[in-house]
C-alpha positions as CSV (number, residue, x, y, z in Angstrom):
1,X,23.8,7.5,-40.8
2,X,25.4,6.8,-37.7
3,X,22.0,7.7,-36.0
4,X,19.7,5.1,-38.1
5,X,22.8,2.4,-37.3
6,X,22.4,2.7,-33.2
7,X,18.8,3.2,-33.5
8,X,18.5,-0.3,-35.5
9,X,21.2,-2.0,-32.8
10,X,18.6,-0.8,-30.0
11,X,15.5,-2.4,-32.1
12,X,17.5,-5.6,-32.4
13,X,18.1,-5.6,-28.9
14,X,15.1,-5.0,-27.6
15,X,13.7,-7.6,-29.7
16,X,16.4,-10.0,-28.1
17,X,16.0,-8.8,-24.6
18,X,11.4,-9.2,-24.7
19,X,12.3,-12.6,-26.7
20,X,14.5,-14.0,-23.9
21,X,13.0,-12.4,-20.4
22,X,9.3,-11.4,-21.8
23,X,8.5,-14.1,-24.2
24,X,5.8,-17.4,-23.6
25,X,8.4,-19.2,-21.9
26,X,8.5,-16.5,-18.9
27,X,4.8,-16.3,-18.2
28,X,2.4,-19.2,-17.0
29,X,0.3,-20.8,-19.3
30,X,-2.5,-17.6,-18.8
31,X,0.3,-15.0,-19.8
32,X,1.2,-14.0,-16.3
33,X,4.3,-14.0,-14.9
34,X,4.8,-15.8,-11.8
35,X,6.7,-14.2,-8.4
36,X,9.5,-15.8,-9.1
37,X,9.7,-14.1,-12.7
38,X,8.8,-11.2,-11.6
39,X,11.5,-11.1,-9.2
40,X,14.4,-12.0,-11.8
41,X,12.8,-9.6,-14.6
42,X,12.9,-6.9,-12.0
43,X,16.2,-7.2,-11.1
44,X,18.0,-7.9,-14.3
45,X,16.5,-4.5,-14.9
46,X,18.4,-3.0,-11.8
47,X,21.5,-4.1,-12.7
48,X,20.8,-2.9,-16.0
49,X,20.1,0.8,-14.8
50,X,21.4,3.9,-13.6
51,X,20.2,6.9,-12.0
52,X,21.8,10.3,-12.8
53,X,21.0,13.4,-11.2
54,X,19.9,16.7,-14.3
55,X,19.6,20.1,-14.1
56,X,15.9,19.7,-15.4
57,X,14.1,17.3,-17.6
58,X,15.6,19.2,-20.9
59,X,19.0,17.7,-20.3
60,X,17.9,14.1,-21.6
61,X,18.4,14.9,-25.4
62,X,22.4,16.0,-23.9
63,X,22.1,12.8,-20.8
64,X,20.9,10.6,-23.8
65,X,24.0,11.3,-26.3
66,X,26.3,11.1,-23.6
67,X,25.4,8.2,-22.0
68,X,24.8,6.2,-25.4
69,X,28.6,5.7,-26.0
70,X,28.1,3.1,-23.4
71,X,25.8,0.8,-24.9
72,X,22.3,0.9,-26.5
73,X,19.7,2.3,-23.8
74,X,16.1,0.5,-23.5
75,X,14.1,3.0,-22.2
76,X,14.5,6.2,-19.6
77,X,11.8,7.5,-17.2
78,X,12.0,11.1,-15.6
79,X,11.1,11.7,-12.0
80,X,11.5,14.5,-9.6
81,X,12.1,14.3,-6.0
82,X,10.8,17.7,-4.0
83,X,12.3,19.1,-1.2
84,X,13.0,23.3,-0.6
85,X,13.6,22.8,-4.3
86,X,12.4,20.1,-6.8
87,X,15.5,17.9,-8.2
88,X,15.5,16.2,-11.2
89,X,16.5,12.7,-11.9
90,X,16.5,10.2,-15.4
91,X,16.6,6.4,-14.4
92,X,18.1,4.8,-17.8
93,X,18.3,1.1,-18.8
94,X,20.7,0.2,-20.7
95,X,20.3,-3.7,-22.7
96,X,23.4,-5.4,-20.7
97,X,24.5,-4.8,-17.2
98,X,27.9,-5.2,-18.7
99,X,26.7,-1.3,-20.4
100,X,25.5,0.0,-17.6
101,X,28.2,-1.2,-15.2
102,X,30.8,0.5,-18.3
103,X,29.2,3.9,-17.6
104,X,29.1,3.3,-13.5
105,X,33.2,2.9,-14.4
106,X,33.4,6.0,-16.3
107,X,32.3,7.7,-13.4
108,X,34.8,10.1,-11.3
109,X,34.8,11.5,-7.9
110,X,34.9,15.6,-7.4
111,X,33.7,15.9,-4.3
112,X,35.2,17.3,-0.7
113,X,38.2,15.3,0.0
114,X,36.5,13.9,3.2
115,X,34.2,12.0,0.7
116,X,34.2,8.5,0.4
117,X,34.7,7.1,-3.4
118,X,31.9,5.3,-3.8
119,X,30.8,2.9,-6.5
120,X,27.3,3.5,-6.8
121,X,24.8,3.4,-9.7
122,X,23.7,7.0,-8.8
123,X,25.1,9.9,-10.4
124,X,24.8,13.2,-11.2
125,X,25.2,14.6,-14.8
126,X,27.3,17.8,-14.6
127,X,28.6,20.3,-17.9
128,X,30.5,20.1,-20.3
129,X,33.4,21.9,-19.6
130,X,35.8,24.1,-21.8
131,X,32.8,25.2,-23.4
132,X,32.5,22.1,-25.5
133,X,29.1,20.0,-26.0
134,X,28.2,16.9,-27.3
135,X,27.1,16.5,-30.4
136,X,23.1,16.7,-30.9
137,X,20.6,14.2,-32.2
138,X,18.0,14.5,-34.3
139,X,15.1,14.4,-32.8
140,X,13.6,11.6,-35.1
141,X,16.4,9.2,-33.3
142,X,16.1,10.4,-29.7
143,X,13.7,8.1,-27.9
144,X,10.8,9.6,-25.8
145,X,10.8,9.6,-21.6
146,X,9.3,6.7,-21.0
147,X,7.3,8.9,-18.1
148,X,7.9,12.2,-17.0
149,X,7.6,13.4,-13.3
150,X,6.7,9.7,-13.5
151,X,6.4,9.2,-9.5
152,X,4.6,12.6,-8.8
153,X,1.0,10.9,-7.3
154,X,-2.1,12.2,-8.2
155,X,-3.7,15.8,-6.6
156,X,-6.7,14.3,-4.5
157,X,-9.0,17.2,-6.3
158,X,-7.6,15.9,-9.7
159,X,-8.9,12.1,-9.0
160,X,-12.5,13.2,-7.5
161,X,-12.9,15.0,-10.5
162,X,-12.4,11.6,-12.5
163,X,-14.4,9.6,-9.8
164,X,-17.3,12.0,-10.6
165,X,-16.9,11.5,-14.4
166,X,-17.1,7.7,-14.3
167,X,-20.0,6.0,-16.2
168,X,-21.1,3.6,-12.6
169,X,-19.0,2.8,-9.4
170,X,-17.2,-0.2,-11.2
171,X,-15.4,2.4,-13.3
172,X,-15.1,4.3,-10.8
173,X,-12.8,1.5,-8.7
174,X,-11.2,0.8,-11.7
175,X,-10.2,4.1,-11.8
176,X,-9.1,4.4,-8.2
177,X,-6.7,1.4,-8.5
178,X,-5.0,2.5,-11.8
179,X,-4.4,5.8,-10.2
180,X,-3.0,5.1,-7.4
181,X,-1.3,2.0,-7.7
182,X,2.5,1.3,-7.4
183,X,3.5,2.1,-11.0
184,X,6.5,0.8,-13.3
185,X,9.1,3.5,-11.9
186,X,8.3,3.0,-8.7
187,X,9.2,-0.6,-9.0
188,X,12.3,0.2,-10.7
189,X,13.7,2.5,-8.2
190,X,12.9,-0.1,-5.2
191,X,14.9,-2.7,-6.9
192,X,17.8,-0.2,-7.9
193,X,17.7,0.3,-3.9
194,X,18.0,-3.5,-2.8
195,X,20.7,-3.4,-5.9
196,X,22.5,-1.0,-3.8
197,X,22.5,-2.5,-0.7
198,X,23.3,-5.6,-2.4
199,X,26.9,-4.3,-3.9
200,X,27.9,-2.6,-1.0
201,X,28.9,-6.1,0.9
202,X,29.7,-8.3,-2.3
203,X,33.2,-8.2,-1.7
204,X,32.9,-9.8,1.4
205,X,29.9,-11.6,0.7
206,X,29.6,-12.1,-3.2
207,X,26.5,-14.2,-2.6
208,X,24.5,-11.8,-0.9
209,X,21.0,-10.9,-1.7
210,X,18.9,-7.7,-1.3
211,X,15.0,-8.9,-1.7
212,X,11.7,-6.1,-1.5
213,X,8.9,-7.8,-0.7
214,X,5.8,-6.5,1.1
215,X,3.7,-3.8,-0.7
216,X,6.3,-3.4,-3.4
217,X,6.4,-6.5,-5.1
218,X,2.9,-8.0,-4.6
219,X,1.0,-5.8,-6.4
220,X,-0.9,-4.3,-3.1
221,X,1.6,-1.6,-2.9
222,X,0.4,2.6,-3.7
223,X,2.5,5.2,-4.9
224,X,5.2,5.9,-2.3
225,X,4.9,3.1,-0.4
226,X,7.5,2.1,2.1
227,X,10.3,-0.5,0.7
228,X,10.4,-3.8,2.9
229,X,14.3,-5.7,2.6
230,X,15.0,-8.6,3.4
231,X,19.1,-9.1,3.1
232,X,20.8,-12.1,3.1
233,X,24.5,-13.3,3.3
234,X,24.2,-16.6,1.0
235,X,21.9,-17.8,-1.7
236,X,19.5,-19.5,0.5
237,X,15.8,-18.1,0.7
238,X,14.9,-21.1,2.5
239,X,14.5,-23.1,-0.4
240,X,15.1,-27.1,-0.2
241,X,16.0,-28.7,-3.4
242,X,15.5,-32.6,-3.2
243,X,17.6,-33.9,-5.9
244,X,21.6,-32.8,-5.1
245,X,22.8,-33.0,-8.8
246,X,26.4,-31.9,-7.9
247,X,28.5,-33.3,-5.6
248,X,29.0,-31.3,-2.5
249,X,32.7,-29.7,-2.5
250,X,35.2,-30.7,0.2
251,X,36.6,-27.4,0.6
252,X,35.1,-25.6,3.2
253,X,35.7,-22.1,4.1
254,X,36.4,-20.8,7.5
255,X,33.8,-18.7,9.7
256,X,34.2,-16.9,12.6
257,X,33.0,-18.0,15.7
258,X,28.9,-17.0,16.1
259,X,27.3,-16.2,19.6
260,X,25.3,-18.9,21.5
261,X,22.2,-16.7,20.8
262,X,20.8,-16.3,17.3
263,X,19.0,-13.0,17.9
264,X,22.1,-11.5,19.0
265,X,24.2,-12.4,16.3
266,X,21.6,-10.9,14.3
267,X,21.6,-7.4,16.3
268,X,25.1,-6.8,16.3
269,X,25.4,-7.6,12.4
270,X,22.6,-5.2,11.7
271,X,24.2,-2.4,14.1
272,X,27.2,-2.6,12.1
273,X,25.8,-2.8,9.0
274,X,23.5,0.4,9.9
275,X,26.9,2.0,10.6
276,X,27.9,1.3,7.0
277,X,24.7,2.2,5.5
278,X,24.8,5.8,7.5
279,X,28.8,6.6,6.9
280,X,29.2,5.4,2.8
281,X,26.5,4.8,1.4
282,X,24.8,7.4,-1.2
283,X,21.6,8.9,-1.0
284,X,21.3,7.1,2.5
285,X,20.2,9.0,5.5
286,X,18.4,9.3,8.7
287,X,19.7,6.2,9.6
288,X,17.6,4.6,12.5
289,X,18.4,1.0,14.0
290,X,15.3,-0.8,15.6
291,X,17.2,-4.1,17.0
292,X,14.9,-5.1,20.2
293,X,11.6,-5.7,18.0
294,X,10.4,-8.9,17.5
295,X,11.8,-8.6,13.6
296,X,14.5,-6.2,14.1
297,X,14.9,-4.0,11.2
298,X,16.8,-0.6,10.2
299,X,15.3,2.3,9.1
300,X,16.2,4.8,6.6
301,X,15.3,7.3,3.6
302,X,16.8,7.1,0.5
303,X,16.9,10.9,-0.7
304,X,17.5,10.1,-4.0
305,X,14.6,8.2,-4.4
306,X,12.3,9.9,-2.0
307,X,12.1,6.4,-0.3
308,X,11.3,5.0,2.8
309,X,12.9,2.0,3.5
310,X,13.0,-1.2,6.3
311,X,15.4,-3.3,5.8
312,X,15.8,-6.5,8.0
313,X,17.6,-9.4,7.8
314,X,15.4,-12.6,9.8
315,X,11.8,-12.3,8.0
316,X,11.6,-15.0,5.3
317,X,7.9,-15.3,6.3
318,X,7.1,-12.2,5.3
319,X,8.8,-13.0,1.8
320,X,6.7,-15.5,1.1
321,X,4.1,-13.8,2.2
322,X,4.3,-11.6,-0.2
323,X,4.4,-14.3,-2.5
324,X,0.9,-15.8,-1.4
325,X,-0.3,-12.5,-1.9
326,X,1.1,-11.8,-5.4
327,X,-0.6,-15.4,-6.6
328,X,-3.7,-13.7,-4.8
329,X,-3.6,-11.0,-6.8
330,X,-2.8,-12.6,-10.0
331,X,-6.0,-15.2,-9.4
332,X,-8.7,-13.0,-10.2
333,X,-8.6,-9.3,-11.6
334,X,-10.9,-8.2,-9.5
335,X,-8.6,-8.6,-6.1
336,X,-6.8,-5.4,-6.2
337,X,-8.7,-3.0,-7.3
338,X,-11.5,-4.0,-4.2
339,X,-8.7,-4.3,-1.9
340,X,-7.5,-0.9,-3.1
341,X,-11.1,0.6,-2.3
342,X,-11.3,-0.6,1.0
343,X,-8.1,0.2,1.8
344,X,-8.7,3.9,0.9
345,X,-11.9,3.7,2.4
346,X,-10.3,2.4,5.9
347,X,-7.8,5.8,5.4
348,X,-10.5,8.3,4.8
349,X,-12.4,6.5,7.6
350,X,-9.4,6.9,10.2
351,X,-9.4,2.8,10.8
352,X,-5.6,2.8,9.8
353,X,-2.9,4.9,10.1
354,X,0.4,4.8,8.7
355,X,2.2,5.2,12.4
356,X,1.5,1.6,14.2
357,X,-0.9,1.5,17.5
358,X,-3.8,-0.1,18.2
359,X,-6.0,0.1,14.9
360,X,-5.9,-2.0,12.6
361,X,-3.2,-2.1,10.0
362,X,-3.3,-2.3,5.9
363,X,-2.0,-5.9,6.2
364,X,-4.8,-7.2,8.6
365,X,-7.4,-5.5,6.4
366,X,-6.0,-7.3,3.2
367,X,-6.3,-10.5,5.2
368,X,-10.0,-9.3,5.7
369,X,-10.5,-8.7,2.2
370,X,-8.7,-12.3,0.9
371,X,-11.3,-14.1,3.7
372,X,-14.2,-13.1,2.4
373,X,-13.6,-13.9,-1.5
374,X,-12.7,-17.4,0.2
375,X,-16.1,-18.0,2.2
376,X,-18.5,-16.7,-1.0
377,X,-20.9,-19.2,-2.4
378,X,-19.2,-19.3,-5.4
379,X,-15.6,-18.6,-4.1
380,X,-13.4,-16.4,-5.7
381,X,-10.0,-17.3,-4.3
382,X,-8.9,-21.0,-3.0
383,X,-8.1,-21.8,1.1
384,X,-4.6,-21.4,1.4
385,X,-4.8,-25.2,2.5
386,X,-5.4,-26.2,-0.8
387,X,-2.4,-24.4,-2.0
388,X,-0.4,-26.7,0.3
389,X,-2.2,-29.8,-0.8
390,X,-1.4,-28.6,-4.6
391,X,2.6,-28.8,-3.6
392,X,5.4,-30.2,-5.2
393,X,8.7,-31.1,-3.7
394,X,9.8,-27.9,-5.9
395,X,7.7,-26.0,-3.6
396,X,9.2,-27.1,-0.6
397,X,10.3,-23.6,1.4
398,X,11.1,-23.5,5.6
399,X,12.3,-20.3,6.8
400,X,15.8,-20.2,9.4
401,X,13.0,-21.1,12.5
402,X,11.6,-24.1,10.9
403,X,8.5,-22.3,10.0
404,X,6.9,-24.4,6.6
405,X,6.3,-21.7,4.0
406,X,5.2,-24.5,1.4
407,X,2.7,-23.8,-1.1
408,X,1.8,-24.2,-4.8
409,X,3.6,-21.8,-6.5
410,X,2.2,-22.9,-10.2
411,X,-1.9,-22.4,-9.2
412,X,-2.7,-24.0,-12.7
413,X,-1.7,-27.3,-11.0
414,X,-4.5,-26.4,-8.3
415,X,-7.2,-26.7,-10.4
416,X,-9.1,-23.4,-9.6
417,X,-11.3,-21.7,-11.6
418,X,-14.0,-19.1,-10.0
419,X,-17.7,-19.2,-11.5
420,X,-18.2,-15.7,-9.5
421,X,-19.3,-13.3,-12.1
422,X,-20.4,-10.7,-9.3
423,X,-18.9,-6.9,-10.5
424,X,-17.1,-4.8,-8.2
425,X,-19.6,-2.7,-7.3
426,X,-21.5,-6.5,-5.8
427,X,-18.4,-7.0,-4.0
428,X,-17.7,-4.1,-2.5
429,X,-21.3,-4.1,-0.8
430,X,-21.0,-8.1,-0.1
431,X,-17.7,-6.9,1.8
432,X,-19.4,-4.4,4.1
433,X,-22.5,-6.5,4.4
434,X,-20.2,-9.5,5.6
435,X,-18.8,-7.9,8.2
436,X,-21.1,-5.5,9.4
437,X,-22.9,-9.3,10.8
438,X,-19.5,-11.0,11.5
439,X,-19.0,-12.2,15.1
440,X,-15.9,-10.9,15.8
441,X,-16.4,-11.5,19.2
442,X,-16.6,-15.3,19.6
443,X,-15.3,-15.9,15.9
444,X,-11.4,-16.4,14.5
445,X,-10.6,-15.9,10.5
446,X,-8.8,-18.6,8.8
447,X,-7.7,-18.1,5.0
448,X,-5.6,-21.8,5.8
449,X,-9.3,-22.9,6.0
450,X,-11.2,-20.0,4.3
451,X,-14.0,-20.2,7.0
452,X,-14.8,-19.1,10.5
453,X,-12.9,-20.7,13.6
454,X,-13.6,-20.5,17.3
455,X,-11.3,-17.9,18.7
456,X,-8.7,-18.8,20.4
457,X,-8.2,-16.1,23.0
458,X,-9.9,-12.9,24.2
459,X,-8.3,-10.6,21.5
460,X,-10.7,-8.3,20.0
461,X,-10.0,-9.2,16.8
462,X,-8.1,-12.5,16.0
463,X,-6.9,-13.0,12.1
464,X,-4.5,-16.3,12.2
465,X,-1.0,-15.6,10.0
466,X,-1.1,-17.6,7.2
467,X,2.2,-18.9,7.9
468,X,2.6,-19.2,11.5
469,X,-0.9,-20.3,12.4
470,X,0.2,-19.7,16.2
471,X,0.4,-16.3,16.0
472,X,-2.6,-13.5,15.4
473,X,-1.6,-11.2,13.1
474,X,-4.4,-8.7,14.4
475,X,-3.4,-8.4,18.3
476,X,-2.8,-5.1,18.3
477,X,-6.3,-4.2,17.2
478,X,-8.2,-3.1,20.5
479,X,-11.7,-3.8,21.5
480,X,-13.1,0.1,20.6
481,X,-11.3,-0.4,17.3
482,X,-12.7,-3.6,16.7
483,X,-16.0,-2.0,17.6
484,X,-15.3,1.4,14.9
485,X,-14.6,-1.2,12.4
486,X,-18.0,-2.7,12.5
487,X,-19.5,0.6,13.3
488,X,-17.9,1.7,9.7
489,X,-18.9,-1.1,7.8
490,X,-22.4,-1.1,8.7
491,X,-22.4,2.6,8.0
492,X,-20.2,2.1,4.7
493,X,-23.0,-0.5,3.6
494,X,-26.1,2.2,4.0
495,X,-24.0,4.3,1.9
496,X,-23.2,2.5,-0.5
497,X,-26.8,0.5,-0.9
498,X,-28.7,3.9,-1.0
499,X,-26.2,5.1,-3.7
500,X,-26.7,1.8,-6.0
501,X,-30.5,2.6,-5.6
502,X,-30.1,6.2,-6.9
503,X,-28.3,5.1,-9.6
504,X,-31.0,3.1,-10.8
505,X,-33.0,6.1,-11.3
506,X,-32.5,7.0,-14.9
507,X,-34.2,11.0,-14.1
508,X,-31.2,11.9,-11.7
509,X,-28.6,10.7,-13.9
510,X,-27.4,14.4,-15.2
511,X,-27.4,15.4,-11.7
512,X,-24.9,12.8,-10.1
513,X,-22.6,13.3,-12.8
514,X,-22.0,17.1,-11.2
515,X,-22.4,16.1,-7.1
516,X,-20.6,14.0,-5.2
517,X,-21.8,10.5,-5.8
518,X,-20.5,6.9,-5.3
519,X,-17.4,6.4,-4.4
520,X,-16.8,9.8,-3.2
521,X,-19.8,9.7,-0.8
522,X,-18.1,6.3,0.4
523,X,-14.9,7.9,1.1
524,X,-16.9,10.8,3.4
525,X,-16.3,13.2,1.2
526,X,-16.5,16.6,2.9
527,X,-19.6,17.5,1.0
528,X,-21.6,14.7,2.7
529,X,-19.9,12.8,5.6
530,X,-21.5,9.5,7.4
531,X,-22.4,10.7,10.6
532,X,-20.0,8.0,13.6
533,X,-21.7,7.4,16.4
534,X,-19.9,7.6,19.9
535,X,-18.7,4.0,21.1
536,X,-21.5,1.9,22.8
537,X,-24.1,4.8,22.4
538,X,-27.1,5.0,19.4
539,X,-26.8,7.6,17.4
540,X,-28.7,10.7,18.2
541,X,-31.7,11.1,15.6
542,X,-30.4,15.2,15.4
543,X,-28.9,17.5,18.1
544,X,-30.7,19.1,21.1
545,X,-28.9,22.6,20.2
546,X,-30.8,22.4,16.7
547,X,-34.0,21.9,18.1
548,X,-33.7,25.0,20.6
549,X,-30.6,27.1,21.5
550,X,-30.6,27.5,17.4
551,X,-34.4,28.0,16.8
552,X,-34.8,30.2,20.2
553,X,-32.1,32.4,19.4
554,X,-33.3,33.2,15.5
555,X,-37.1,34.2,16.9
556,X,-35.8,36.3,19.6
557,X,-32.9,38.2,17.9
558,X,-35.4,39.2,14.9
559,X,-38.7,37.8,14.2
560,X,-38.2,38.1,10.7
561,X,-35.3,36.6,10.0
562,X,-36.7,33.3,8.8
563,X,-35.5,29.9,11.1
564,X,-33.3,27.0,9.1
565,X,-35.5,24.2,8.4
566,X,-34.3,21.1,10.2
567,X,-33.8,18.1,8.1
568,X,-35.3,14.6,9.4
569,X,-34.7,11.1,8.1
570,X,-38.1,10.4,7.5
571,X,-41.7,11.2,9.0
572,X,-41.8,8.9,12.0
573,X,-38.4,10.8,13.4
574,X,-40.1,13.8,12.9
575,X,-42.9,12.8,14.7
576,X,-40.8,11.4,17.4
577,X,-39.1,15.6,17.8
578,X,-42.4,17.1,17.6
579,X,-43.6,14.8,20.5
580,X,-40.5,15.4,22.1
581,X,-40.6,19.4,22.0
582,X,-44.4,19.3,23.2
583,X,-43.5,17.4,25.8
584,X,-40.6,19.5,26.9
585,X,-42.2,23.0,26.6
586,X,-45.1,21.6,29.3
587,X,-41.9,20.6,31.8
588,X,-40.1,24.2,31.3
589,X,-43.8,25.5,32.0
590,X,-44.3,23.3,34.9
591,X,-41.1,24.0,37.0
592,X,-41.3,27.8,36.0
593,X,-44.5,27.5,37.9
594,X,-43.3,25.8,40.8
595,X,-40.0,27.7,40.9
596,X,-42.3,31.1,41.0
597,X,-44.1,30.0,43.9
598,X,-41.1,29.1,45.9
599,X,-39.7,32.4,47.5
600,X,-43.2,33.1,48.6
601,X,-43.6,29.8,50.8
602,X,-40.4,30.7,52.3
603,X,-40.5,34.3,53.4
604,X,-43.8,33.1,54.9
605,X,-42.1,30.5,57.0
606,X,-39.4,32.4,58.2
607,X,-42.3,35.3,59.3
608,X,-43.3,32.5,61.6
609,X,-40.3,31.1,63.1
610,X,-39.7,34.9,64.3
């Protein structure tokens, strides 16, 4: 009885929570939610949450009973985080932070006595002692994990075998996004880390804010993605409201004194802060402080939730940046997944690489991907000048350098509406067509203007930032990668093209289903790889050792060990290396000849001069 009376509390609940934070009045008028909503929803569910730390994913039916004499629990997800040994952890939300900060109080401290006591929402579920146990549920009231081994990412042999299975290459993109996208756990444990962060200083700053942004929040991000902070000691995200409804207060608190310089105020509150992070905080190690970069950040890894994490306290730009690219991604539902094929396809093609240098990076390449479904006939995605055009005084957003960050944030307003109804498969060749011919060389890229601009410098590659038009986000890109990016893209486009044209032929349809075909040919698959020229040199048509050393050697060693055939692209290239080898054996016969006759001309001479 008491079982069927907390599972109809939790159905109430649920209904109340999804009615007040989930219902029509939280999404736009296309059933979306908006950053903004996004943001909240996500962390209301943080503070709503704990982590605790199992034996194994058994102990949820004994977590579950335990933990329930707090409050009513929404849902749990399962995930393991592998090191010599794989540990087990169950992320539950509860329907009230008020239940979830309850069972954070009931928490004690047993560790070394050098230990600091903590507050944290991380815990670690040990047993019962005395021999005693909870009582047990019935296994018609325990809810199900919401997901188990939830943030485990998919075996690379596991998602080629569903890439072969798709019907045509816009399932099989389809595919690639849903599998390797950032998923709803992964979401949840980056906000429970900015929750963290966030509660360590309220005491001294109760107004403080811990945001993600980047990769995690605008819908770009893959499974185990980095986590970009952004912390803050006050409310203000750079926001300017117009209208002051309340009267400002004439008590004013008392600061300390700040340095003269900005930047080094910043530096020395982020050096002590890494010192807090590093010496209290849970789960929080390898504690590395970057201060002289342009952004200085602090690096760390959260071994609890097998995270990587930056967190930095002066990059409001990049905040709203991640908001631009979240209304991006929200515009049309063909955005992510093509960015998410490229993106993979820049990986397997070595353009990017997760260490930063002189290639070009993830973010550069989305800016790539966002300029062309701007410059289409039939665009697919607005300038972001129109977006500022669109803006409201609501919208209104500078970041602590001045920098204007204003842009529509409700798109409806805009007026937008794409009459592109090209598939993915159409795009993903109009990509590598568009840039295989762009003229990076004289040519800038403007999404403020969605169209090409004169460059500005000699950079190989010039991409203006969005928000501060002054800068190139793309600098780092060097000339030879600027050239291996076109290279790529004109090979990517042969690919691809060839591979559209077999599927059209209805005979070798069984066939493709069992080879390599589409996407995985794309991705250079090691079954067929695109062959990469060397920089500034043709390609060779095939290689001189495979016309001779290879040949030579099989007819001499044994005369009836049959030769390899040698594969050509067509018939004029194979007239071109029979031409070539004629040719070649009537030199080798020539200076044999001459280098015969040699020693006999000179004993001669020598016979003389005696």
């Amino acid at each position: 009885m008491n079982s069927l009376v907390r599972r109809s509390n939790q159905l109430s609940l649920r209904r109340k929570y999804c009615g007040k934070y989930c219902g029509p009045e939280a999404t736009g008028r296309n059933g979306k939610h908006n950053y903004e909503e996004f943001i909240r929803r996500h962390q209301r569910q943080a503070r709503c949450s704990i982590v605790v730390q199992v034996s194994s994913e058994k102990s949820y039916t004994e977590l579950y009973n335990y933990c329930s004499r707090f409050g009513s629990i929404l849902s749990a997800h399962h995930y393991c985080v592998r090191q010599d040994e794989a540990l087990h952890y169950v992320l539950m939300e509860y329907s009230t932070p008020e239940e979830s900060a309850a069972a954070i109080d009931a928490g004690v401290t047993i560790g070394e006595p050098k230990s600091a006591p903590v507050r944290s929402p991380f815990l670690w579920f040990r047993a019962a002692g005395g021999g005693r146990r909870s009582s047990k549920m019935t296994i018609s009231s325990l809810p199900k994990l919401h997901s188990l081994d939830g943030t485990r990412q998919v075996e690379q042999a596991h998602l080629q075998g569903l890439l072969r299975g798709a019907t045509d290459i816009e399932e099989q993109v389809k595919l690639l996004h849903e599998q390797t996208r950032l998923n709803e756990i992964g979401i949840r444990m980056r906000f429970l880390a900015a929750l963290q962060v966030e509660r360590a200083i309220a005491g001294m700053f109760p107004a403080a804010q811990a945001q993600p942004f980047g990769s995690s929040v605008n819908g770009f991000g893959r499974m185990g993605c980095d986590l970009d902070l952004i912390l803050r000691f006050d409310k203000d995200m750079g926001a300017k409201s117009i209208l002051e409804a309340e009267e400002p207060s004439r008590l004013v608190f008392h600061t300390k004194e700040t340095f003269s310089n900005g930047r080094s105020q910043t530096q020395r509150h982020m050096e002590c802060f890494g010192d807090m992070l590093h010496l209290f905080l849970p789960g929080v190690c390898h504690v590395r402080r970057i201060l002289q970069a342009r952004v200085p950040i602090i690096k760390y890894h959260h071994e609890h939730l097998d995270l990587e994490v930056d967190l930095s306290m002066s990059n409001l730009t990049g905040f709203y940046m991640s908001e631009l690219l979240y209304i991006f991604g929200e515009m049309d539902n063909r955005v992510r997944p093509l960015t998410f094929c490229i993106r993979r396809w820049a990986q397997t093609c070595g353009l990017t690489n997760p260490s930063p240098g002189r290639w070009i990076s993830n973010f550069s390449l989305t800016c790539l991907v966002m300029f062309f479904l701007q410059q289409l006939r039939q665009p697919i995605l607005p300038t972001i000048g129109a977006l500022v055009k669109a803006a409201e005084p609501g919208d209104l957003r500078f970041t602590e350098d001045g920098i204007n960050c204003t842009f529509a944030r409700d798109v409806e307003r805009l007026g937008f509406k794409s009459r592109n109804q090209s598939s993915l498969s159409e795009l993903l060749l109009q990509f590598f067509e568009f840039y295989s011919q762009f003229d990076f060389h004289n040519r800038a890229i403007s999404l403020n203007e969605g169209r090409p601009l004169s460059k500005p410098d000699h950079s190989a590659m010039y991409i203006l930032n969005p928000l501060e038009q002054l800068l190139n986000v793309s600098k780092n890109v060097s000339l030879e990668e600027c050239e291996r990016l076109r290279i790529e893209v004109r090979n990517a486009a042969w690919v691809l093209e060839s591979e559209v044209e077999n599927a059209s032929l209805s005979e070798e349809e069984g066939e493709r289903k069992e080879l390599s075909w589409g996407l995985l040919n794309l991705f250079k698959h090691p079954e067929k790889a695109v062959v990469r020229p060397n920089m500034f040199f043709k390609p060779r048509m095939v290689e001189v050792s495979d016309l001779f050393e290879q040949k030579e050697t099989c007819q001499t060693s044994n005369s009836n060990v049959p030769t390899p055939a040698i594969t050509y692209k067509s018939a004029s290239v194979r007239h071109q290396v029979q031409c070539i080898k004629a040719s070649t054996r009537s030199e080798q016969k020539q200076i044999r000849g001459s280098a015969s006759s040699v020693p006999a001309n000179s004993s001669k001479n020598r016979r003389s001069h005696r």
